[in-house]
N, C-alpha and C positions, 0 to 999 in steps of 0.2 A: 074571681075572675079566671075564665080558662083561654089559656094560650093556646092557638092552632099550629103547630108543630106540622113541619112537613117534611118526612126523609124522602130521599134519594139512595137509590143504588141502581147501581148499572155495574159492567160484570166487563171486561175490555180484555182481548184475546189477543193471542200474539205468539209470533215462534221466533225465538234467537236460536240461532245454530252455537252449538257451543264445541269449545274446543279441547280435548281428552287432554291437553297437560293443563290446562285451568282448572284442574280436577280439585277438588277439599277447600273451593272459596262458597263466596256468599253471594246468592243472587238476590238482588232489591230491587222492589220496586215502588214506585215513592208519586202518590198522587195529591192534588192543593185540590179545596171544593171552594166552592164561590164565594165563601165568607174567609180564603186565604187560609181557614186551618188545613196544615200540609202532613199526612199519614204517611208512613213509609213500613214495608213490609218486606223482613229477611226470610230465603230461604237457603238453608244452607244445601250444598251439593257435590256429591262424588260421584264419577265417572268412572265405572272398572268396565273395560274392555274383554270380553272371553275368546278368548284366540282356539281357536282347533288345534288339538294333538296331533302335531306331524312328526313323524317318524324317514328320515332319508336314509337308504343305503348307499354310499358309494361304490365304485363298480373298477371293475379294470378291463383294460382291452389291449391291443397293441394296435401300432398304425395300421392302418386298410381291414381293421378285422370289419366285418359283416354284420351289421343290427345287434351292436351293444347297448344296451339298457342303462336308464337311470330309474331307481322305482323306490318310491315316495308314497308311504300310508297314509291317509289322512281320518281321523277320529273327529267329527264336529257335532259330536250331539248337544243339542238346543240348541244349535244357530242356523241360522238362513246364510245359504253359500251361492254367489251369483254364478260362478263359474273356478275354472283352475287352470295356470297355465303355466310355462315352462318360460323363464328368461334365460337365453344365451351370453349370459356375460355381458356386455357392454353392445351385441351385435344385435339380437331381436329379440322378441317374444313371440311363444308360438300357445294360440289356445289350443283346448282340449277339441278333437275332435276335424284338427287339422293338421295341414302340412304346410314346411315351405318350401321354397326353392333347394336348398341344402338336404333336402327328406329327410327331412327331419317330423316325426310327428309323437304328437300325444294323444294316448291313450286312458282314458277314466274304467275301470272296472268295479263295478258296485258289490261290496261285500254284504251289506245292510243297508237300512234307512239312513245310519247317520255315518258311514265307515268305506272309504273307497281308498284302493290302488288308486295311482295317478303315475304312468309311465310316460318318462321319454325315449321312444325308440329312435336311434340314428341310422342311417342306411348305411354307415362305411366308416369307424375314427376316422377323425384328420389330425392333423400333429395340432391344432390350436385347440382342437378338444381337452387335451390334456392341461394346456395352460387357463383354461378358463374355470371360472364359479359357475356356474350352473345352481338357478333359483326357481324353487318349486314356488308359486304366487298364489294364494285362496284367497279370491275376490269375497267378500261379504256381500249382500245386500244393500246393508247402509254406506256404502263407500269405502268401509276398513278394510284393509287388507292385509295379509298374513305372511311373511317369506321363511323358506326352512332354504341354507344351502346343502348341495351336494355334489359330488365331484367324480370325475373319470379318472383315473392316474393308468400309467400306463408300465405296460410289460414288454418285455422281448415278445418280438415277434416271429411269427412261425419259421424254425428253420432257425433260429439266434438259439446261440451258446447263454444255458443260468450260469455259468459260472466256468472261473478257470478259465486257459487260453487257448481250450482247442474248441474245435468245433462241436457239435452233436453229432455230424458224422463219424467225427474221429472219435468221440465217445463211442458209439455206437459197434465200430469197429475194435476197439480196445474189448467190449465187452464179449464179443466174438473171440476175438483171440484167447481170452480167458478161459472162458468154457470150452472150447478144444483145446486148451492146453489142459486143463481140468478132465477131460475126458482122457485124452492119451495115458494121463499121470496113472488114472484107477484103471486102468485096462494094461498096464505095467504090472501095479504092485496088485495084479488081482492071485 
């Protein structure tokens, strides 16, 4: 006596978004057929994320100096990178390629295919420059994104004493006094 056996397969697609700290679990998926026997099918899975090598220099300026830099390498080979932009601290974000109100703008210069500068130039310190983070952002493609910080710290500004209580002037003049007293001395004991 022969039995007429009938398989079925059918094949059922589907996208879960998944989320990089549920990274090293087990994905299932678990089907019944019509006679109630129920299959279930693991696959395990890990999520590594590849960030681009960024590289930040911090910078120094004094208040009111003129187009101080922030400049930021970035290395991302084998990734797809949507864009790059500069966040101000808690106040804004400025993409590549623009400015804002504050001229404030960034700059992208390509060194290679996978390897760019990424400057922020400032038209002028302000004094909140110096208290703020400054975040270089590498947007990816698929939505991940990258942050390196980097920072402005600030110097005496032009015409300010490094050190000690007198002025630069008054350095300045002290060191005048020196070398003509230093001259007279050897045109004495010549």
């Amino acid at each position: 006596m022969e039995a007429n056996v009938i398989k079925y397969r059918t094949t059922i697609t589907g996208r879960i978004p998944l989320n990089v700290l549920q990274s090293n679990q087990v994905f299932e998926c678990s089907a019944t057929s019509r006679l109630g026997d129920k299959h279930t099918v693991g696959l395990p899975f890990k999520v590594k994320v590849y960030d681009p090598k960024i590289v930040c220099n911090n910078s120094e300026a004094h208040v009111g100096k003129r187009y101080p830099m922030l400049v930021c390498t970035v290395d991302y080979e084998g990734l797809s990178i949507k864009s790059f932009k500069y966040e101000l601290g808690s106040r804004d974000a400025v993409q590549e390629g623009t400015q804002n109100d504050e001229f404030v703008e960034v700059e992208r210069k390509q060194i290679s295919d996978t390897k760019a500068i990424v400057t922020l130039n400032l038209y002028k310190a302000k004094k909140w420059h110096f208290d703020t983070e400054f975040y270089l952002v590498v947007e990816h493609t698929d939505g991940h994104s990258t942050r390196e910080s980097v920072r402005l710290f600030e110097t005496p500004g032009q015409g300010a004493s490094r050190g000690g209580n007198g002025s630069s002037r008054f350095s300045g003049a002290s060191l005048v006094t020196l070398i003509i007293s230093l001259w007279c001395a050897h045109q004495l004991f010549r």
